[in-house]
C-alpha positions in Angstrom: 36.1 -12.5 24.4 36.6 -13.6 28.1 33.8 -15.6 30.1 32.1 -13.3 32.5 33.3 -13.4 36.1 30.1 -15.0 37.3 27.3 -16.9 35.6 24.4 -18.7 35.7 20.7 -19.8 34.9 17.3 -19.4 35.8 15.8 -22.8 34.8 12.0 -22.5 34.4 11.1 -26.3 33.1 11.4 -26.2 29.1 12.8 -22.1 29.9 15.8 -20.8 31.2 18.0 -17.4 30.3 21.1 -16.9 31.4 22.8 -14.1 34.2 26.1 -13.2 33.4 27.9 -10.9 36.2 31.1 -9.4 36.1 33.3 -6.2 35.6 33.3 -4.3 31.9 30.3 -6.1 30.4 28.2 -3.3 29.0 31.0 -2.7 26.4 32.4 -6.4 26.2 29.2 -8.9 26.3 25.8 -7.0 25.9 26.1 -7.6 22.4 27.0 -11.5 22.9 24.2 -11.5 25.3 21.4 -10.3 23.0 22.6 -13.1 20.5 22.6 -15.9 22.7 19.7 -15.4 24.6 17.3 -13.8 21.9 17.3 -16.3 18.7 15.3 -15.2 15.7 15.4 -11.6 17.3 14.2 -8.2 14.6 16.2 -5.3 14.5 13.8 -2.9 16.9 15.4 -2.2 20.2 13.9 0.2 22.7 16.2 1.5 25.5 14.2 2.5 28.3 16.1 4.4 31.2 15.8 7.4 33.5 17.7 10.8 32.9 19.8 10.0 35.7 21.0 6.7 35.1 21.5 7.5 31.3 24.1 10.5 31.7 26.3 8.1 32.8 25.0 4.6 30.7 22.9 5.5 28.1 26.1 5.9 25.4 28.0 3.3 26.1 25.2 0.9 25.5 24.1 3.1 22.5 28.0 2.6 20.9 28.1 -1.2 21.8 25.0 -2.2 19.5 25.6 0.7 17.1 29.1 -1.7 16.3 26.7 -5.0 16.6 27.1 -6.4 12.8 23.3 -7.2 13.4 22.5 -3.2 12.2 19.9 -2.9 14.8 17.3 0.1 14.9 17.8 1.1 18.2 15.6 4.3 19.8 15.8 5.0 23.4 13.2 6.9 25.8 13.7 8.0 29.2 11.1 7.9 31.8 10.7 10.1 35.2 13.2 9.2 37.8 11.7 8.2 40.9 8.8 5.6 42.2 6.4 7.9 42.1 6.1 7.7 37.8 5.8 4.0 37.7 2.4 4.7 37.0 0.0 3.9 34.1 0.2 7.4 32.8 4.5 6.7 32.5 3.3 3.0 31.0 1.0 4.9 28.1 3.7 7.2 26.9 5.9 4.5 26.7 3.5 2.3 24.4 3.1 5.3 22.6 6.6 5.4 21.8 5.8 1.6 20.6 3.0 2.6 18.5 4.0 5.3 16.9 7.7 4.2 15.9 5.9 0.5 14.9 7.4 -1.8 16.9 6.8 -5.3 16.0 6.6 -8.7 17.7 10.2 -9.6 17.4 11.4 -6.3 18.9 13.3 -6.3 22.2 13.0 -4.0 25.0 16.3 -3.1 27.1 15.3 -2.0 30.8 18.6 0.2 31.8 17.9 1.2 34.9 17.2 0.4 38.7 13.8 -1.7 39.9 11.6 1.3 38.9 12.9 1.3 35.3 13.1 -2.5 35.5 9.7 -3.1 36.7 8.2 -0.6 34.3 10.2 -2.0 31.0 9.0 -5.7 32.1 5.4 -4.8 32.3 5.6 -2.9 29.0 7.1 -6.2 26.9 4.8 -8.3 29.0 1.7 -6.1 27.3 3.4 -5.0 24.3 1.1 -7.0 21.2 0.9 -9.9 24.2 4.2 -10.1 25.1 7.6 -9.3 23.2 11.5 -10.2 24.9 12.9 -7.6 27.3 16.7 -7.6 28.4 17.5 -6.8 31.9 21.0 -4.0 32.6 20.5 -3.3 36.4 22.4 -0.6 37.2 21.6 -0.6 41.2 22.5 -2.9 43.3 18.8 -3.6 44.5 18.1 -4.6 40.7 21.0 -6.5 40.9 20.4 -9.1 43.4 16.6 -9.1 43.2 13.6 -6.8 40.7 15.7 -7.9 37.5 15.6 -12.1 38.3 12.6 -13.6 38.3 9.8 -12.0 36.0 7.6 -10.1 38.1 7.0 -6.5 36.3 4.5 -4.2 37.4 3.3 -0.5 37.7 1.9 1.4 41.1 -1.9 2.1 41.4 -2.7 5.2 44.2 -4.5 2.4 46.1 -1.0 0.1 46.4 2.0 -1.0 44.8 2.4 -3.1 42.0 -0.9 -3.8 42.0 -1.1 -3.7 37.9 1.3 -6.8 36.7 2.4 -9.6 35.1 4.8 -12.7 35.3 7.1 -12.3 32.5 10.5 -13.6 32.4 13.9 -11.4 31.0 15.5 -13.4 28.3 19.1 -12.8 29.6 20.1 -10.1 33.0 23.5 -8.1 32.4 25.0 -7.3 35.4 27.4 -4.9 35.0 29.8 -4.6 38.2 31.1 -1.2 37.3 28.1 1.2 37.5 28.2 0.5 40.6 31.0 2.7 41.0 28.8 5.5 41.0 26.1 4.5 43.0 24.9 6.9 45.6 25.9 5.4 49.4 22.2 5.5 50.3 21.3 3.7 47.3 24.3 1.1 48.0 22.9 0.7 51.1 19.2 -0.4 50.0 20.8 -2.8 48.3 22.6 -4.4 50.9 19.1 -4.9 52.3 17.8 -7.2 50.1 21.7 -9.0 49.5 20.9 -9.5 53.8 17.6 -10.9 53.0 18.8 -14.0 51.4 21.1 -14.7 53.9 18.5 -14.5 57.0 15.9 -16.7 55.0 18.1 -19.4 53.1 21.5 -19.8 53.7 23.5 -19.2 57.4 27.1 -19.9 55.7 26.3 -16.2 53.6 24.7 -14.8 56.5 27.8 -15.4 58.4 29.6 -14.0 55.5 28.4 -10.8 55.0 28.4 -10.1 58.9 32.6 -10.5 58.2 31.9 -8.6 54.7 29.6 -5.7 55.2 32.6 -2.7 55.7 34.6 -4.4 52.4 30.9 -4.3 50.4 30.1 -0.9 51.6 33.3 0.4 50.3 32.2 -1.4 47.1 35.2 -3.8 47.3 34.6 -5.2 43.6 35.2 -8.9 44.5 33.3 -8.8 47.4 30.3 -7.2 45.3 30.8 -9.7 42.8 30.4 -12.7 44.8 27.5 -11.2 47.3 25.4 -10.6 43.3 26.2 -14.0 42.5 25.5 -15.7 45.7 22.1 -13.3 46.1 20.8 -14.7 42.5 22.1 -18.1 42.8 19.3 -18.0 45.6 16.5 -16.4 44.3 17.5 -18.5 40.8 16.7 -21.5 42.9 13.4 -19.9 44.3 12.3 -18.7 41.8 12.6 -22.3 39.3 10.7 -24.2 41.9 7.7 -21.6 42.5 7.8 -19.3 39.4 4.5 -17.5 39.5 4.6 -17.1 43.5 2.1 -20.1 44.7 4.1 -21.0 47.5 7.6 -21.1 48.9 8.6 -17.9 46.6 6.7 -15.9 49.2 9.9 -16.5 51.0 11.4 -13.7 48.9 9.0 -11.4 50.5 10.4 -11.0 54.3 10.1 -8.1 55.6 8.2 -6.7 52.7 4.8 -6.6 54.3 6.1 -4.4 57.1 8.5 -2.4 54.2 5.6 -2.0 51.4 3.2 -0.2 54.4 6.5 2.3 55.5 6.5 3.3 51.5 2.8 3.3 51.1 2.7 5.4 54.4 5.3 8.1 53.0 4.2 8.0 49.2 6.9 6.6 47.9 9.0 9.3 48.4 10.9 9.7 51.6 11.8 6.0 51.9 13.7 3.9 49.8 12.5 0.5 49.3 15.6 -1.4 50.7 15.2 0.5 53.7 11.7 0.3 54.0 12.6 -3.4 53.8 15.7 -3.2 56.3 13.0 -1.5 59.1 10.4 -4.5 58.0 13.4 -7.8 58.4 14.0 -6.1 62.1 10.0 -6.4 62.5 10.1 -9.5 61.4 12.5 -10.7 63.4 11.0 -9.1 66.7 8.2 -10.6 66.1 10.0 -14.1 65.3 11.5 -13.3 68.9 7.9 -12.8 70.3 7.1 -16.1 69.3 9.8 -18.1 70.3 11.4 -18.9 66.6 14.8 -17.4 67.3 16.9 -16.9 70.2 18.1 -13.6 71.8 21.4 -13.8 69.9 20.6 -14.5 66.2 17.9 -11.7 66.7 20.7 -9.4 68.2 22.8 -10.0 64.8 20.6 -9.5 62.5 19.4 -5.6 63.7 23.5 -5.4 64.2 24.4 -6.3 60.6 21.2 -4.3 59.3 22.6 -1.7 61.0 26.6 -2.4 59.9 25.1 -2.1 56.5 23.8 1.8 57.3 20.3 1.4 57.4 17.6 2.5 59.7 16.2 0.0 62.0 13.3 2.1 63.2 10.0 2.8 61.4 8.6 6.9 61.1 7.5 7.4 64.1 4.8 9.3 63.0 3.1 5.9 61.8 -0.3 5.1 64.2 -1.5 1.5 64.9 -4.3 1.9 62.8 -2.2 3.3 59.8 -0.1 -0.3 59.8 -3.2 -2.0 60.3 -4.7 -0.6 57.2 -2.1 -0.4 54.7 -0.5 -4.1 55.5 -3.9 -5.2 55.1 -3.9 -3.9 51.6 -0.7 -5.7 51.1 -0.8 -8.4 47.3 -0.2 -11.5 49.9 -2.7 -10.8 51.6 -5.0 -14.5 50.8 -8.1 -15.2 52.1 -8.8 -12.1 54.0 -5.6 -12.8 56.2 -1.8 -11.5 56.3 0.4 -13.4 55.7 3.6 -12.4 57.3 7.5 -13.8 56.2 9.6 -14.9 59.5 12.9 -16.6 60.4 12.3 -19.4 62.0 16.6 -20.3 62.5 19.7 -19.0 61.1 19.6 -19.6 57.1 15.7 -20.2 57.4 12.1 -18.7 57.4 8.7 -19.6 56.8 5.5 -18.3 56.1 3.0 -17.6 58.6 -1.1 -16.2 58.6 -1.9 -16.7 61.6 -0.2 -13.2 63.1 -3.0 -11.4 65.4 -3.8 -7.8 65.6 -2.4 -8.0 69.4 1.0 -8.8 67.7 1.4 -6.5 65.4 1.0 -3.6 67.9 3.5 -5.2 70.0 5.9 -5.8 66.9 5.2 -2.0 66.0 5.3 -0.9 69.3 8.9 -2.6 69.8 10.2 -1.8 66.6 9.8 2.1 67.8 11.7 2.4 70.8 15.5 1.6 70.9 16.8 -1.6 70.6 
């Protein structure tokens, strides 16, 4: 068996698990993968996906550990499609499915999915008899380069998102390049978002790369893909070792977020998705970065024009009122101390937290960020 194309770790002190990236690997490593990174594992696995994602996934997972020599008892449940069931109603059948088939401690949980399936299989084995191992498939691009690295799992409440969660590490990610093959455009797309992210708050070199990359990854150019997954993780990886449960600098990971999370909240969850939501919020950001002096004219110019190279809106709805923002980002999980706290760039490759923002710039940042650029 070949090494993946790409690999690496998330060290977390005594911890780590491994993220192996590369084309084929559903049929060729998955099964390597469980062994490695789950010692003293049973024989339950639950499968969790979506009806969509498993038309085209579900079997060939189902036929790689049906040939494991490990004779695992594998079941598989699929969940809604859509961020609208990441809900505790979705998170109770699921631990019925749990109960009633008698999983055990040493059972692992396989998320196959995108964030929403990802996010929703995390919070299960975080809560599952206190905590069991879960496995990590991304099968979208946005799962890819940032909800299946790094632990946080979670499910929606009607007063917010992820508001019900927990910090619970994957013991191993599987990234699969080739699903990607059949990823929607628009779902490509929010994606990029978060792959463009990394490069506005922690590395210029990438930045600069994807603004020469952006037509080659929207034409899902494997190599490029390849390297702009491993590069994105390599990132949050480093982030994530230093600040694991999000008590300082991994807040970085958040930009645009507190914008993007209120443009979600705003339209249920359903007209948006969340890398554009986040796309709209980085160009808030970076007005607002402008506004203050942090970045010049230019850099600000390139990052709407690569957000927008990459397909994705730049504008917020325009039927959002000041005092809808004002609510909803106050609602926002980083919100400390009864103040926003607000992710900027501050240069090219850099970005920094800030909670000092005043109601007078927001409405300036919101006004702005509706009219043309």
């Amino acid at each position: 068996m070949s090494a993946p194309q790409h690999h690496l770790h998330v060290e977390l002190g005594t911890r780590r698990y491994p993220i192996w990236i590369g084309s084929g690997l559903i049929e060729s490593h998955l099964e390597a993968l469980i062994t490695e990174a789950n010692p003293q594992l049973g024989r339950q696995i639950l499968v969790l996906s979506n009806p969509t994602v498993a038309e085209h996934f579900l079997q060939p997972v189902l036929a790689t550990l049906a040939k494991s020599p490990q004779n695992y008892h594998v079941q598989h449940h699929l969940m809604p499609d859509g961020e609208s069931y990441k809900n505790l109603a979705t998170y109770s059948d699921i631990m019925d499915v749990l109960v009633q088939a008698r999983f055990s401690r040493d059972c692992l949980i396989i998320a196959l999915g995108g964030g929403v399936v990802g996010d929703m299989a995390g919070f299960v084995a975080a809560t599952w008899q206190r905590g069991v191992r879960f496995l990590q498939i991304p099968t979208t691009l946005l799962a890819q380069v940032d909800s299946s690295v790094g632990g946080k799992t979670a499910v929606n409440h009607p007063g917010g998102k992820n508001l019900i969660g927990a910090f619970h590490q994957p013991s191993g990610v599987l990234i699969d390049t080739d699903v990607l093959m059949t990823l929607p455009t628009r779902e490509l797309g929010a994606g990029l978002a978060e792959v463009i992210k990394y490069g506005i708050m922690a590395d210029a070199d990438f930045f600069t790369w994807l603004e020469k990359n952006i037509d080659a990854l929207r034409q899902k150019n494997p190599d490029a893909l390849s390297a702009a997954i491993y590069k994105s993780c390599a990132i949050k990886a480093d982030v994530v070792a230093a600040d694991e449960t999000e008590q300082g600098q991994r807040a970085l990971l958040n930009l645009g977020h507190t914008f993007g999370h209120a443009i979600e909240a705003a339209t249920n969850y359903q007209t948006w998705l969340h890398g554009e939501a986040v796309a709209v919020g980085m160009v808030m950001a970076a007005h607002l970065s402008l506004m203050r002096g942090y970045i010049d004219a230019d850099y600000h110019h390139a990052i709407i024009q690569l957000i927008q190279n990459a397909g994705l809106p730049i504008h917020p709805p325009q039927s959002m009122t000041d005092a809808q923002w004002l609510t909803l980002m106050a609602r926002d999980k980083k919100v400390l101390q009864g103040k926003m706290r607000f992710i900027l760039p501050t240069a090219r490759g850099a970005a920094a937290i800030f909670s000092d923002v005043t109601e007078d710039e927001l409405r300036r940042v919101i006004e702005a960020a509706t009219q043309s650029v």
